[in-house]
N, C-alpha and C positions, 0 to 999 in steps of 0.2 A: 644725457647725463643730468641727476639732481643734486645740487650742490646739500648738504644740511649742515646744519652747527651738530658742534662735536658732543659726545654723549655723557663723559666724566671729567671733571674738573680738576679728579684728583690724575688723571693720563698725563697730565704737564708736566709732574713732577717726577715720572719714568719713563716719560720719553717713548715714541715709538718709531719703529723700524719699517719701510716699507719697500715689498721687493715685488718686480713687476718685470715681463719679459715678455715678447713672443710666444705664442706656443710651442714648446718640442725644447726651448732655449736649455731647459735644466733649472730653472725656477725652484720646481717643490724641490729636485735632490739637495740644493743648497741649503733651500730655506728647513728642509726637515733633519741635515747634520748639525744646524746649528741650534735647530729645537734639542737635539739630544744631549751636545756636547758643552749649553750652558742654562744652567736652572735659573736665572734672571729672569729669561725669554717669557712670554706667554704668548700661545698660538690664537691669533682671533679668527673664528671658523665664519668664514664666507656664506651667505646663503645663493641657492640658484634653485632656477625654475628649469633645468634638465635633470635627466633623469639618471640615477647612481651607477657608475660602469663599476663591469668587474666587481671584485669586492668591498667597496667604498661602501660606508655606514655615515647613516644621516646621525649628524651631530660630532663629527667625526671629522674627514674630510670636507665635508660641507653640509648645511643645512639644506636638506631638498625640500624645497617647497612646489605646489603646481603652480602652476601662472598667476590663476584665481587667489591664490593664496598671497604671491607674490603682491598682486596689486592691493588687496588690502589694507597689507604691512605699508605701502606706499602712502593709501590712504589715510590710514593713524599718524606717518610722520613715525615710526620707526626704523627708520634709514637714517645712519653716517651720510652716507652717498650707496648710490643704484644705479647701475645703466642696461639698459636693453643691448648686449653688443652683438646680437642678431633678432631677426624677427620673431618675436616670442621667446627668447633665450635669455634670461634676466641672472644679473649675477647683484650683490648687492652689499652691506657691510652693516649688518643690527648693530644697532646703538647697545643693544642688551650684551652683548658680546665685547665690544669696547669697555661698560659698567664696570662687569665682571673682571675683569684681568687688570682694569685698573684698580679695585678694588682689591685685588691681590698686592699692589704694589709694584708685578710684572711690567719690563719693559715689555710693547704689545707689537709685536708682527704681524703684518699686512703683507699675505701673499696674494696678487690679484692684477688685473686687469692693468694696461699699460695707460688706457685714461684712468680708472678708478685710483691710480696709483698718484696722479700729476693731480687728481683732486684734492684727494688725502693731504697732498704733500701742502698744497697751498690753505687749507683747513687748518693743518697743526704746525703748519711754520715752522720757526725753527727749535721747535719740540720733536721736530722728524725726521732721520734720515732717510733719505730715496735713493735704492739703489736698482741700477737698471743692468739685468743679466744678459750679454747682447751673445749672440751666436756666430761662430767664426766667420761662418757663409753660409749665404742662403741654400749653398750643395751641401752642406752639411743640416743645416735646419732639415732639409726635405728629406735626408737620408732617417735623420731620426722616429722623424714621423712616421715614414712610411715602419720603419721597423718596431714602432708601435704596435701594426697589425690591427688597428680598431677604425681604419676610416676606409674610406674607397679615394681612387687617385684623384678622382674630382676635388671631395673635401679637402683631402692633401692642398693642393694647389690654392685653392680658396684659404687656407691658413698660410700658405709660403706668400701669397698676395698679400695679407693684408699684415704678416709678418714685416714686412717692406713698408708699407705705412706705418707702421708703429715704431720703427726704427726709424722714423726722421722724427720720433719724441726721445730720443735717450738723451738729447744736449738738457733738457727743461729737471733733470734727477741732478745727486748729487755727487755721485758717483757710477763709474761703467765698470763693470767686471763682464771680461770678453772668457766666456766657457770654453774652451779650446781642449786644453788638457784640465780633465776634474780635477784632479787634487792641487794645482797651484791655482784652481778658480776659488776651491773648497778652501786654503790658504790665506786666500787675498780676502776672503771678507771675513773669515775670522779673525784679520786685523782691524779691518775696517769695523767690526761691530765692536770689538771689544776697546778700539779707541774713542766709538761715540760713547761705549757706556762707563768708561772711564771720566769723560767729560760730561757726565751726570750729576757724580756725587760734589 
């Protein structure tokens, strides 16, 4: 993981949200109901060095860059923060995407990685709330995944592993919303955001 200073000056004063979880946890379902359900938000699109599943558009869901390309962007120092979180699998947050939304004035959403998340957070202090979407149980994490239908039981397993490491970082966020049943998890943080962005103005 590369630590960087943060991108826009003017993001201080809208404040940004950042949500980070296990894979399979319900992350994007959260983070994409509360993209819809308040026009404050602005969505900061992740870049990554894997390849677009399904119907996923670059500039979209995320910036697909190749590796090559990835390292580059490393080399100019156009990374917030970057980490490698497998071998050759780079996920990352452009400073040009931070610019942008703050330049809108939008409060800016970070959906991303559970270090990328613990980074962010200690980057924009307490300009940021970090909330961490934690999974009933790890029987339930694996149920989800697998009925994904995009990995083989191997992969599965190798994300319920390392799911389990990253769940001894949820105490270092600001807040835990446990996904159990959607709509009282969908509930709980459209308090919680709409009480950080109240203590904005």
């Amino acid at each position: 993981m590369k630590d960087k200073e943060r991108g826009s000056s003017k993001l201080s004063r809208a404040g940004v949200i950042i949500f980070s979880a296990p894979s399979g946890a319900g992350k994007s379902t959260v983070v994409q109901h509360l993209m819809n359900k308040y026009a404050f938000l602005g969505f900061s699109v992740s870049a990554t060095s894997r390849k677009p599943r399904g119907k996923e558009v670059d500039g979209k869901e995320y910036h697909f860059l190749t590796v090559q390309e990835f390292k580059e962007k490393i080399k100019k120092n156009e990374f917030v923060e970057y980490e490698e979180v497998y071998e050759g699998l780079y996920y990352g947050t452009l400073k040009s995407e931070v610019e942008r939304l703050g330049n809108q004035g939008k409060v800016v959403v970070f959906d991303i990685d559970v270090k990328g998340g613990i980074t962010l957070k200690k980057i924009y202090g307490p300009d940021a709330l970090s909330i961490f979407i934690m999974p009933p149980s790890t029987k339930a994490l694996r149920d989800r995944l697998t009925a994904r239908g995009t990995e083989t039981p191997e992969a599965i397993e190798k994300r319920v592993a390392k799911a389990n490491e990253e769940i001894e970082f949820s105490g270092q966020f600001d807040q835990i919303i446990i996904n159990d049943i959607l709509d009282e998890c969908l509930t709980e943080a459209e308090n919680i955001v709409e009480k950080f962005y109240m203590g904005l103005k």
